[in-house]
C-alpha positions as CSV (number, residue, x, y, z in Angstrom):
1,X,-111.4,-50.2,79.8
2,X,-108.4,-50.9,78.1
3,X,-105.1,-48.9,78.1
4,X,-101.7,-49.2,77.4
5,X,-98.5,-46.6,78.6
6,X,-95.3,-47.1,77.4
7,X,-92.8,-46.9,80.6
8,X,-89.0,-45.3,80.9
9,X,-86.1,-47.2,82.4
10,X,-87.2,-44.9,84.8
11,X,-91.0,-45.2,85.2
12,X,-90.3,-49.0,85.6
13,X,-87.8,-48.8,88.6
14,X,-90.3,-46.7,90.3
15,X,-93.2,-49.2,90.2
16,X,-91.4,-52.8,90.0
17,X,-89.3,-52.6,93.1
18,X,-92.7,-52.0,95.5
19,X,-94.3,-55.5,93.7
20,X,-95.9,-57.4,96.5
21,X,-93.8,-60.5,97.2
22,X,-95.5,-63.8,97.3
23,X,-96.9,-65.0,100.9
24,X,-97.2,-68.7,101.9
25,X,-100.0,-67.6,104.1
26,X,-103.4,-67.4,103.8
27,X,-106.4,-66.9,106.0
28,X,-109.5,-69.7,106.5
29,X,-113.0,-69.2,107.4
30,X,-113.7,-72.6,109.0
31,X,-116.2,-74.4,111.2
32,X,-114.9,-75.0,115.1
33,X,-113.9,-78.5,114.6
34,X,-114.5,-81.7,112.9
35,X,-118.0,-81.9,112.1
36,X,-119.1,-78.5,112.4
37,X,-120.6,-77.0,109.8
38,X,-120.8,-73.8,111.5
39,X,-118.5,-71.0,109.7
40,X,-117.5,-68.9,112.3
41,X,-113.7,-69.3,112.9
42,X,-110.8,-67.4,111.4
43,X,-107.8,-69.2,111.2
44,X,-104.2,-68.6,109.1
45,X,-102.8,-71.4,107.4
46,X,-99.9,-72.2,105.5
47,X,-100.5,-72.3,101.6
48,X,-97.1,-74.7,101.5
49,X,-99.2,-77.8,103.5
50,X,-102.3,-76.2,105.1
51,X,-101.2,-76.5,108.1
52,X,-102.9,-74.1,111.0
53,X,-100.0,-71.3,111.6
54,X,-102.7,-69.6,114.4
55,X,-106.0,-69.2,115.3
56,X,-107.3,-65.8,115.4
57,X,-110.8,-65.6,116.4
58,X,-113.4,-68.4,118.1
59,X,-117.0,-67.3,117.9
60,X,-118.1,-67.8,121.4
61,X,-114.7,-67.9,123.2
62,X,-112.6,-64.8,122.1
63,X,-113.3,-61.5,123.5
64,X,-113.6,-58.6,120.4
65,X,-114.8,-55.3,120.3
66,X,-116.9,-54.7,116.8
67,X,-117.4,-50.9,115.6
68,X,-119.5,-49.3,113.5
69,X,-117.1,-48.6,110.4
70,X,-118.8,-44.7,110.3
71,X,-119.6,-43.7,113.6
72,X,-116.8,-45.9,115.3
73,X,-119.7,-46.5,118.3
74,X,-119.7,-50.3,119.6
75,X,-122.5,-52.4,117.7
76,X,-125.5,-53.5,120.2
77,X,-127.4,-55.4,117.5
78,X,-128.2,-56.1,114.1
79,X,-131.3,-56.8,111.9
80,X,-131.7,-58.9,109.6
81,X,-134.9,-58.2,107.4
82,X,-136.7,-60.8,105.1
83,X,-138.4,-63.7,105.6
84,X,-138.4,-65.3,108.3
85,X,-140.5,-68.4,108.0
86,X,-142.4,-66.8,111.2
87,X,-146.4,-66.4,111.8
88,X,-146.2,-63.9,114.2
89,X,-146.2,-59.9,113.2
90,X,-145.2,-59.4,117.1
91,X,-141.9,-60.1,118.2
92,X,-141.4,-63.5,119.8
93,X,-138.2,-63.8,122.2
94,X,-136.4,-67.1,121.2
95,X,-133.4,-66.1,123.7
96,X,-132.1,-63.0,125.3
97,X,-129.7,-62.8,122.3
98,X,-132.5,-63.6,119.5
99,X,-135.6,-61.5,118.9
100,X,-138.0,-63.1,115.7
101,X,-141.1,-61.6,114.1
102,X,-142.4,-62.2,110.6
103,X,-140.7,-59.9,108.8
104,X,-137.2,-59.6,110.7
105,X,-134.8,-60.9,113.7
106,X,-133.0,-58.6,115.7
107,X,-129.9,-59.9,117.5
108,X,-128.6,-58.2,120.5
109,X,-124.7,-57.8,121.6
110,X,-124.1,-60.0,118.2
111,X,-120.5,-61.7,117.7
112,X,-118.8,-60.5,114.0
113,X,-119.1,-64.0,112.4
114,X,-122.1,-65.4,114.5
115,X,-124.5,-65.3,111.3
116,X,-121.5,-67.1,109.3
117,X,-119.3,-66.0,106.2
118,X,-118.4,-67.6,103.3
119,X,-116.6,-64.7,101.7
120,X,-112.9,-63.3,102.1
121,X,-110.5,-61.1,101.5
122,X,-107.7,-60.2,102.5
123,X,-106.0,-56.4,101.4
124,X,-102.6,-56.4,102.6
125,X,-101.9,-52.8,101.9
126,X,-104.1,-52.2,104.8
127,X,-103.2,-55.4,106.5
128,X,-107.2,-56.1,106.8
129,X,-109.4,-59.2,106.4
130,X,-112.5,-58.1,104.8
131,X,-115.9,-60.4,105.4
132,X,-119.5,-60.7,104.3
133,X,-122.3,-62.2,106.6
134,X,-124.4,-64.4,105.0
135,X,-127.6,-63.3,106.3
136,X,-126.9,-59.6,106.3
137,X,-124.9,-59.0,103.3
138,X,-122.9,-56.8,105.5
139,X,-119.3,-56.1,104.8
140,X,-116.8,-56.5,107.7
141,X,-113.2,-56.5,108.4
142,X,-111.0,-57.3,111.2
143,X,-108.1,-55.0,111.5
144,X,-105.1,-56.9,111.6
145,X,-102.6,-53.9,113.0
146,X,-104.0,-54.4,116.0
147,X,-101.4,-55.6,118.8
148,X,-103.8,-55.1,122.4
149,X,-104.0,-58.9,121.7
150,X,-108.3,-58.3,121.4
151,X,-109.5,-58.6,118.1
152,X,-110.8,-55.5,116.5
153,X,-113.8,-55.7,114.1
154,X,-115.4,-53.0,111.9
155,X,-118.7,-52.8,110.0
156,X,-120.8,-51.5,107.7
157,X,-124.2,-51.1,108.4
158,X,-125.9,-51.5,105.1
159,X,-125.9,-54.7,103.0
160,X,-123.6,-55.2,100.0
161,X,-126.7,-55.3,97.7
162,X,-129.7,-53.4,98.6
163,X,-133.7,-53.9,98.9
164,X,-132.5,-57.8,98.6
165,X,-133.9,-60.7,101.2
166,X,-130.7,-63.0,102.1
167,X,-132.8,-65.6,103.1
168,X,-133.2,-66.0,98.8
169,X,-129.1,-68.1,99.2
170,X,-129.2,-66.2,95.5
171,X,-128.5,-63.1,96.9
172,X,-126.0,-64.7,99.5
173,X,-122.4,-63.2,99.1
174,X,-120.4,-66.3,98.5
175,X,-117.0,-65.0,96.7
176,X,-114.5,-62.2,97.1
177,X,-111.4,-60.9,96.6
178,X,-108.7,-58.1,96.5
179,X,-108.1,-57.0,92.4
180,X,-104.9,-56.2,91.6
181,X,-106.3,-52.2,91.4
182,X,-106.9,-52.7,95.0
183,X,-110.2,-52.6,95.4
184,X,-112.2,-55.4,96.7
185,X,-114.6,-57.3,94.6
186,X,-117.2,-59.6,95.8
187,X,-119.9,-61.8,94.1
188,X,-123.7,-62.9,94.8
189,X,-124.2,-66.4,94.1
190,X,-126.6,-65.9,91.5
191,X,-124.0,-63.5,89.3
192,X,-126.6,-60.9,89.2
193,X,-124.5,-58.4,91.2
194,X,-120.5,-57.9,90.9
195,X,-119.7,-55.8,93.7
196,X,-116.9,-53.3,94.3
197,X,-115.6,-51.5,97.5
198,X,-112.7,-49.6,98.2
199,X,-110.5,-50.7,101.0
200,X,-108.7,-47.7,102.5
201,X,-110.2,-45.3,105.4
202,X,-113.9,-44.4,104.0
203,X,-115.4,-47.8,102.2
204,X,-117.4,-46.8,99.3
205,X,-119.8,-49.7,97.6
206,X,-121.2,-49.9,94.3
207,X,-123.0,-52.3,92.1
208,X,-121.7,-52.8,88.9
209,X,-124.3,-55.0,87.7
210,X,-124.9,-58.2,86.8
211,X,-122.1,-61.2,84.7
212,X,-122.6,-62.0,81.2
213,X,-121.6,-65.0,79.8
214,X,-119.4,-64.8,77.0
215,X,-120.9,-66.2,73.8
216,X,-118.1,-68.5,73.6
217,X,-119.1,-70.5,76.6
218,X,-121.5,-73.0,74.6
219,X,-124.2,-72.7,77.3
220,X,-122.1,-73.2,80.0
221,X,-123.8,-70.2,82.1
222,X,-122.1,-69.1,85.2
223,X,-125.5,-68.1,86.3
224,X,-126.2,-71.5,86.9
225,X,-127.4,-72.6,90.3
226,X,-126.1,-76.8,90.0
227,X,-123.0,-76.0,88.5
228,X,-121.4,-72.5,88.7
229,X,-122.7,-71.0,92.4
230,X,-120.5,-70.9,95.5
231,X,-117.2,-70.8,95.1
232,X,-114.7,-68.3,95.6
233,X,-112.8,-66.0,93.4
234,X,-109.0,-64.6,93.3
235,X,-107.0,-62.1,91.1
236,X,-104.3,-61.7,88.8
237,X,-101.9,-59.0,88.1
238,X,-103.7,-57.8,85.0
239,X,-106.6,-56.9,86.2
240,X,-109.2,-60.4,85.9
241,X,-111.1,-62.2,88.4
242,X,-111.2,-65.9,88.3
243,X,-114.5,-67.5,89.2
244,X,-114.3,-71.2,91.0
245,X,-117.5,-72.6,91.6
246,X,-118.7,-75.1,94.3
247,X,-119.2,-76.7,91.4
248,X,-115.8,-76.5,90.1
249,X,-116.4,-74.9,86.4
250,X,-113.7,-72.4,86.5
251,X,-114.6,-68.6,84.4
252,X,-112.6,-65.4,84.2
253,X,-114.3,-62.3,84.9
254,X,-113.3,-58.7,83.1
255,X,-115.1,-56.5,85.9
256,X,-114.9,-53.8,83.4
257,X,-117.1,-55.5,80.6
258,X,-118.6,-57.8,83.4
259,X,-118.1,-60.7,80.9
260,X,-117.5,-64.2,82.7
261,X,-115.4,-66.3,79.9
262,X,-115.7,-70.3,80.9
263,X,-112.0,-71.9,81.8
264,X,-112.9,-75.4,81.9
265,X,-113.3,-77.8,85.1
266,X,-110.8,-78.3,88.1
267,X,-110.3,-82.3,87.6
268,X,-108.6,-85.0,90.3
269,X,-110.7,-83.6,93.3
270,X,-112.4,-86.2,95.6
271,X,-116.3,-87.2,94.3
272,X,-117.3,-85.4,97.9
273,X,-115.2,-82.1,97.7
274,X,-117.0,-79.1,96.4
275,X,-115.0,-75.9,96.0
276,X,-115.7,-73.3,98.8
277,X,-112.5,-71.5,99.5
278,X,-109.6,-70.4,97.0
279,X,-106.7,-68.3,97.3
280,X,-103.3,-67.9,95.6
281,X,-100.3,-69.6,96.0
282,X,-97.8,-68.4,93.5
283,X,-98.0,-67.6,89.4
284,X,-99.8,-70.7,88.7
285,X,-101.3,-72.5,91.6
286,X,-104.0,-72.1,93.7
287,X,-105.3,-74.3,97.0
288,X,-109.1,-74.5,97.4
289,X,-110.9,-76.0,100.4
290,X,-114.4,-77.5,100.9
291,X,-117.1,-76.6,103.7
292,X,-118.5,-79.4,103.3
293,X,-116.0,-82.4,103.9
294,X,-113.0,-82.7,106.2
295,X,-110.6,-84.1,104.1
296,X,-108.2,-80.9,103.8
297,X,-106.5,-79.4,100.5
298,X,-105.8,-79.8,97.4
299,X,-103.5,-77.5,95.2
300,X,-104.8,-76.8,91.8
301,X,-102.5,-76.0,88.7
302,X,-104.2,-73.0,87.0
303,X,-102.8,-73.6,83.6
304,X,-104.4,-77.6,83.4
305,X,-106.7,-77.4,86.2
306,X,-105.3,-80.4,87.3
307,X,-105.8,-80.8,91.5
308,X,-103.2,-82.2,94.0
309,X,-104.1,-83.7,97.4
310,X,-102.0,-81.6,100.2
311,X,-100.2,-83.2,102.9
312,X,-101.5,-81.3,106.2
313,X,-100.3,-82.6,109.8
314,X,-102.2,-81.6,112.6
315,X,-106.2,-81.2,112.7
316,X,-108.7,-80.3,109.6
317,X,-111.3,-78.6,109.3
318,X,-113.8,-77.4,106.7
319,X,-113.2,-73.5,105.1
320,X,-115.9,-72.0,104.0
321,X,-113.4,-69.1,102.4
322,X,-109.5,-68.8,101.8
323,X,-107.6,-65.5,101.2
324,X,-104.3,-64.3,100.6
325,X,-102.5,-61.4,99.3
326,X,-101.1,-63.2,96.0
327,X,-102.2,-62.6,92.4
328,X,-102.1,-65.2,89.6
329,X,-99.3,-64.1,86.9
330,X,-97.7,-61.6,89.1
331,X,-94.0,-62.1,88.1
332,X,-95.2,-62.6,84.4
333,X,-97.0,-58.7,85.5
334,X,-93.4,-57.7,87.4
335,X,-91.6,-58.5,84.1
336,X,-93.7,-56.9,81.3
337,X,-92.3,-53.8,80.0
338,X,-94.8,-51.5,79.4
339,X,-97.5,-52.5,82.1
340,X,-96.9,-50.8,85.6
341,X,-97.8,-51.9,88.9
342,X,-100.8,-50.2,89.8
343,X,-102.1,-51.1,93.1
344,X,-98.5,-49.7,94.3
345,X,-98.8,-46.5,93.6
346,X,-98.1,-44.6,96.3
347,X,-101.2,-42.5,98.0
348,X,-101.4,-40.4,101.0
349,X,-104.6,-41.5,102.9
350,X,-106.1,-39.2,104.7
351,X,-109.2,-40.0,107.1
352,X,-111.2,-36.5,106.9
353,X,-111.3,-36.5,103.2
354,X,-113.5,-38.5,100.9
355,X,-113.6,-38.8,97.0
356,X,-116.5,-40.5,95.1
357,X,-117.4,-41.9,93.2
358,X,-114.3,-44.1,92.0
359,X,-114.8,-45.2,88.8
360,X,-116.2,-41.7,87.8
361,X,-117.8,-41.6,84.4
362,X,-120.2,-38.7,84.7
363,X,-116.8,-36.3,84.3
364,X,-116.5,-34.7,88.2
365,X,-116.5,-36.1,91.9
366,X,-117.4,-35.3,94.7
367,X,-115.1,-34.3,97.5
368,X,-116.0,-33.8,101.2
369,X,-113.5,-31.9,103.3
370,X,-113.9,-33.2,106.9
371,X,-111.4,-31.0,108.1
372,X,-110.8,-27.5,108.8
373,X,-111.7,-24.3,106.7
374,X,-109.4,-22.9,104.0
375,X,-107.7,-22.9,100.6
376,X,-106.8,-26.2,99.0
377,X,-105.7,-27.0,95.1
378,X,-106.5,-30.0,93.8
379,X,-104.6,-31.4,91.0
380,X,-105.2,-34.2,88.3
381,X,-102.3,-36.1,87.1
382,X,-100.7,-39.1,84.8
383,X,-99.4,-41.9,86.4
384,X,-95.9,-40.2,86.2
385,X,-97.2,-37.4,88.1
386,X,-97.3,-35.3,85.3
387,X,-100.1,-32.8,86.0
388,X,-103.0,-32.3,83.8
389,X,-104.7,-29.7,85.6
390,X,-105.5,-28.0,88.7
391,X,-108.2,-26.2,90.5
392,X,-108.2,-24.2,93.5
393,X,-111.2,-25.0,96.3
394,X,-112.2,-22.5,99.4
395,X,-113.8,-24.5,102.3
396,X,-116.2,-22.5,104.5
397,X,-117.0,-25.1,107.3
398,X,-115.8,-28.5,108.2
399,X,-117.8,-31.5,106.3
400,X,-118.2,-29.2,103.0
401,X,-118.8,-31.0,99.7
402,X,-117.0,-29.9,96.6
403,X,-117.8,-30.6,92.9
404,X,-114.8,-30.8,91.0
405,X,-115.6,-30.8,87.6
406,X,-112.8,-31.9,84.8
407,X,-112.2,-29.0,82.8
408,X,-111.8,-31.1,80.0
409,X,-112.9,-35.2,78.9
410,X,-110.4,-37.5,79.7
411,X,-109.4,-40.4,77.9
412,X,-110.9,-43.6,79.8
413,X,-108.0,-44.9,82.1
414,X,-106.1,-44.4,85.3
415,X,-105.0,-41.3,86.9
416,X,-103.8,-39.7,90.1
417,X,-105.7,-37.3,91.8
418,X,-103.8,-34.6,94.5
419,X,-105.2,-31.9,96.8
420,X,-102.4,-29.6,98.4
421,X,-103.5,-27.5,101.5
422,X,-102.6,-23.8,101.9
423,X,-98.7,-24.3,102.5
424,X,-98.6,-26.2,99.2
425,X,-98.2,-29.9,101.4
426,X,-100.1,-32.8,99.8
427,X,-102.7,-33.9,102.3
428,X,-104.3,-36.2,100.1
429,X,-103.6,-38.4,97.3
430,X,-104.6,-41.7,95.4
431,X,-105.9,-43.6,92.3
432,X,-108.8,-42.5,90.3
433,X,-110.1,-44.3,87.5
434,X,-111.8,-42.8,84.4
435,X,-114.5,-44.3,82.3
């Protein structure tokens, strides 16, 4: 999807001003000290050196609470299907914590990173740090506007790709970010599945599909297992993901054509360092991390791919993941005329209402009231607020669907959609791509 709006003076004051300003923070998956290989830890560190600013959570030493993201009910266990590599179709107790059969392991009273992530994000709009579990595929996130001083984890009980095994390390999800629409997107290892949630208070999946490489690549595939799996990716402000392999071939994605488009190699790195963990810095520069060695940063210059070795006092460890709220290019975004900010919009979230899907291409959504009965309009607008058109709803009971259907095609693009409750009060409101 590609679209162009030609701003005001006006139009431009209202967007530029609420551009995220660059953080020198970042968050770290790591291992719990030197030599463990074990990716359990969350840790913030300073882009600026690497240096540990705090360590958030210790599997096995701080105390949590982890919810069901849906029901909000404490999680007793989870289950991870697949293979197994066991003979026995009965369940075999390996501890009081691990349950095995052929087919499955349960694990009871489990800890949010005990089966290990190598996938983060962080959205600082809702100042959370979103996670995948390597043998689940389950998205998590721990809320970071939490102040009781004990952790708070939420999850989603369904993997990010369905009716897969994730003991096939294809399947494993090994890179995600935040996009500069504000969705999250993560990616399988195999490239076979670009996945996009939403981030605000009802997460909505969906599977765009598999990458395809772009014919200018000259057979440099970034389905590729030696050279162009693991990783990580980031965002810039225009809208592309950028793809840095374990392998350190660098691609950018357009997640609307799902077209990977080869970079070239991240050079000056140590012969032992593979590329695990990347976030943003600023415009042009990135730092990347390794889970495999303990020998700290390096920043990388995203316009050469050149690599610098960073500085860090203190103690290293391995990151399986980086993330920060940065984009590549966002000042270059900040200072075009013509392009607004979109992930600033302003929306009015708004628990007991949900709207899907998001991309809509089938030319209506769905909308479930999980409120109270009674008269609501619901309006679609431009990004100036400039309303297209409007339809009034009646709700009979609480958790009523509604199909709102455009009363006529749109152009492909993005829009703002509204719903006002009886005393004309807008109750809800956010982004809504067209396709």
């Amino acid at each position: 999807m590609k679209f162009k709006l030609l701003l005001s003076s006006f139009f431009i004051t209202i967007f530029l001003p609420g551009f995220s300003q660059l953080s020198s923070r970042a968050f770290a998956i790591t291992g719990q000290g030197n030599g463990n290989f074990n990716w359990t830890d969350i840790r913030e560190i300073d882009m600026s050196s690497g240096n540990i600013n705090a360590t958030l959570f210790e599997n096995g030493k701080t105390k949590f609470s982890l919810l069901d993201a849906d029901t909000k009910k404490p999680v007793d266990q989870i289950t991870i299907q697949g293979n197994t590599g066991g003979t026995s179709q009965n369940n075999v107790i390996v501890s009081p914590q691990i349950i095995v059969s052929a087919d499955k392991i349960i694990v009871a009273n489990p800890s949010p990173t005990l089966l290990m992530s190598a996938a983060a994000a962080y959205d600082k709009k809702h100042d959370k740090l979103f996670f995948a579990s390597m043998r689940t595929g389950q998205l998590t996130w721990l809320d970071l506007r939490n102040a009781s001083g004990t952790p708070s984890f939420y999850t989603i009980q369904k993997p990010l790709v369905s009716n897969v095994d994730y003991n096939d390390e294809s399947f494993n999800i090994t890179r995600m970010t935040i996009g500069s629409d504000g969705n999250g997107y993560a990616l399988t290892n195999d490239a076979n599945h670009l996945i996009r949630f939403t981030t605000g208070n009802k997460v909505v999946i969906s599977d765009l599909g598999n990458i395809v490489d772009a014919e200018s690549n000259n057979g440099i595939s970034v389905h590729n297992k030696c050279s162009s799996w693991g990783g990580d990716m980031v965002a810039d402000a225009f809208g592309k993901l950028y793809l840095m392999s374990a392998g350190r071939n660098v691609f950018v994605i357009d997640p609307e054509t799902r077209v990977a488009t080869y970079k070239g190699t991240i050079s000056n790195l140590s012969a032992s360092f593979t590329v695990n963990g990347v976030a943003v810095i600023d415009d042009d520069n990135v730092i990347v991390s390794s889970a495999n060695t303990f020998e700290g940063f390096y920043k990388v210059n995203m316009k050469d791919l050149t690599s610098t070795k960073l500085v860090t006092n203190g103690p290293i460890y391995n990151a399986s993941d980086l993330a920060s709220s940065n984009l590549l290019h966002q000042s270059e975004k900040q200072n075009s005329v013509g392009v607004p900010v979109l992930n600033n919009i302003e929306v009015t979230g708004n628990k007991y209402i949900t709207i899907y899907p998001n991309p809509v291409s089938s030319g209506q959504v769905k909308i479930t009231f999980e409120t109270h009965a009674g008269k609501y309009r619901i309006a679609l607008t431009d990004l100036q607020g400039r309303v297209i058109e409007t339809e009034e709803v009646y709700t009979k009971a609480m958790g009523q669907i509604v199909n709102y259907k455009f009363q006529t095609k749109q152009a492909s693009g993005m829009y703002l959609i509204k719903i006002t409750d009886d005393a004309n009060k807008i109750i809800y409101g956010d982004k809504l791509v067209i396709e």
